[in-house]
C-alpha positions in Angstrom: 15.7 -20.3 -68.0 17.8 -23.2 -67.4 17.8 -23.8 -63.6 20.1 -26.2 -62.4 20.1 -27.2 -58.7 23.4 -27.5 -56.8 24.0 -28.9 -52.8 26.2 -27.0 -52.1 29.0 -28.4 -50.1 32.1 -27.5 -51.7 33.8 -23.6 -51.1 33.1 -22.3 -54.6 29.9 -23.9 -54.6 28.9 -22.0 -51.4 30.4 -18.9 -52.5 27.7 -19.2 -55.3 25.3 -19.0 -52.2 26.9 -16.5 -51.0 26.9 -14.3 -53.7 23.2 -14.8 -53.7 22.9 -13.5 -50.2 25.2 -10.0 -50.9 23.3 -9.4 -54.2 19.7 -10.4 -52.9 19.8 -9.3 -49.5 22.8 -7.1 -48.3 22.8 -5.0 -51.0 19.1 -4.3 -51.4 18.2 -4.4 -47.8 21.8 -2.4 -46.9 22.2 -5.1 -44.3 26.3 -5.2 -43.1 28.6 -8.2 -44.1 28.8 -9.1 -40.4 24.5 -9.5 -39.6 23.9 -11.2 -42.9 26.9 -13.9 -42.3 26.6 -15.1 -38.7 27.5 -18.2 -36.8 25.5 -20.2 -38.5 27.9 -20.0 -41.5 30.2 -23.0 -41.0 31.3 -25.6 -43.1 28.7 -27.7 -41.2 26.1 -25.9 -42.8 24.5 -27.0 -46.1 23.1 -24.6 -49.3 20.9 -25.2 -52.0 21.8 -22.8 -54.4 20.0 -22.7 -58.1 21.6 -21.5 -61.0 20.8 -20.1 -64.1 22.7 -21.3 -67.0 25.7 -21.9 -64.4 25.3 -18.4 -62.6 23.5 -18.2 -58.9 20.1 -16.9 -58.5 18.5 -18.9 -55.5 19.6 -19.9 -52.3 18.9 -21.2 -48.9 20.6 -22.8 -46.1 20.0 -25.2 -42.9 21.7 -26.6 -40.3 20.9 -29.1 -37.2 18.4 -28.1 -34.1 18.2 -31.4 -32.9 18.6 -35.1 -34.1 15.0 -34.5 -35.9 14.9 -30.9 -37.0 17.3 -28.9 -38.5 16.6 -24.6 -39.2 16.5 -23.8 -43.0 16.8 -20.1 -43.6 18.7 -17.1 -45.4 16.1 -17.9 -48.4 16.8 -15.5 -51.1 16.3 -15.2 -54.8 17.7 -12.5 -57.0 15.3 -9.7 -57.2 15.4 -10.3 -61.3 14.6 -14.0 -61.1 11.4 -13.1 -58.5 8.1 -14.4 -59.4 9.0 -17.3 -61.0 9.2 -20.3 -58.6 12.4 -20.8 -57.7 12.4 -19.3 -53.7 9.5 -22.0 -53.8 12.1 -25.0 -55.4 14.9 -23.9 -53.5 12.5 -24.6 -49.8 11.5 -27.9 -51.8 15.0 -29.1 -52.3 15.8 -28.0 -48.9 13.3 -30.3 -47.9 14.1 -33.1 -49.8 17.7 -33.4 -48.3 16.2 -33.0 -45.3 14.5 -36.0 -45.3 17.1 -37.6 -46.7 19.8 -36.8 -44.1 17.0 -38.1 -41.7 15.4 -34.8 -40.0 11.9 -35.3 -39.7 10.6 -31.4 -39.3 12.3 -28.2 -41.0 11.6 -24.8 -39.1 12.4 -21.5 -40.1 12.3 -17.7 -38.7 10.5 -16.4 -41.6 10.0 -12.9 -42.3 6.2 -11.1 -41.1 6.2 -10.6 -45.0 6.6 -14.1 -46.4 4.7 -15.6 -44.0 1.8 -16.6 -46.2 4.5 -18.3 -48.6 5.4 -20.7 -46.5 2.0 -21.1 -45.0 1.1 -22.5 -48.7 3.9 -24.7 -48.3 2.5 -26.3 -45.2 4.5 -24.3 -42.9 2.6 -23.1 -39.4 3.3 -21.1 -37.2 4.7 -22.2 -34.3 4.8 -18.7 -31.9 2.8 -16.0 -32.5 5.3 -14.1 -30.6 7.6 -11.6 -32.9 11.5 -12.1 -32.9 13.0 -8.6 -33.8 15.7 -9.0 -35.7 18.5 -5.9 -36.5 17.0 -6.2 -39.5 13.5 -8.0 -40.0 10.8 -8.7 -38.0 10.4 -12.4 -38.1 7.8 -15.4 -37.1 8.9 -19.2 -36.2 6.9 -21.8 -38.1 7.8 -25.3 -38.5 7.0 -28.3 -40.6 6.6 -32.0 -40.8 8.7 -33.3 -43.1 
């Protein structure tokens, strides 16, 4: 593998995320254009999107909650690159500009199943409470950045 991180910013460079998103999540998981993209897809919003020999295989986004936390999410890695680390280095890079654009927590909506990922990454849950989604059943953990 030759992983290459991009922040994403620039259209083709998103649609590189968003290619990730149709072929890692829509597809597999049948969800509709329209639930996967919401409005939290604007050009305010900011991927990380890892690529394999210049071809997308990761990707995640974030956007602002408040001056000091901003909501990463839509973390997906192709189903063929799973297993190997990069959901992990695409949270970790998320992170990283983070901090570097000045938030000082990250939180996400995580899925019931990935909860013990992020738990490893120093993620905790922050309501036990269950937010049913139309497609997932999700749990809200946050983290000091």
């Amino acid at each position: 593998m030759n992983i290459q991180v991009i922040r994403a910013v620039e259209t083709w460079q998103q649609a590189g995320a968003y290619y990730v998103r149709i072929q890692g999540m829509a597809r597999q998981h049948n969800i509709p254009l329209n639930q996967e993209f919401d409005e939290h897809d604007t050009p305010n919003t900011r991927y990380i999107v890892l690529t394999d020999d210049g071809f997308p295989v990761a990707t995640c986004r974030f956007y602002e909650l408040s001056e000091r936390c901003a909501m990463l999410g839509r973390v997906v890695v192709l189903p063929e690159y799973r297993g190997k680390g990069l959901g992990r280095q695409t949270v970790l890079e998320a992170e990283k500009w983070l901090k570097e654009k000045g938030y000082s927590a990250a939180v996400i909506e995580s899925r019931v199943v990935a909860v013990e990922f992020y738990k490893k990454m120093g993620y905790v849950v922050t309501d036990e409470s269950v937010i049913h989604g139309d497609t997932f059943d999700c749990i809200r953990m946050e983290k000091e950045l």
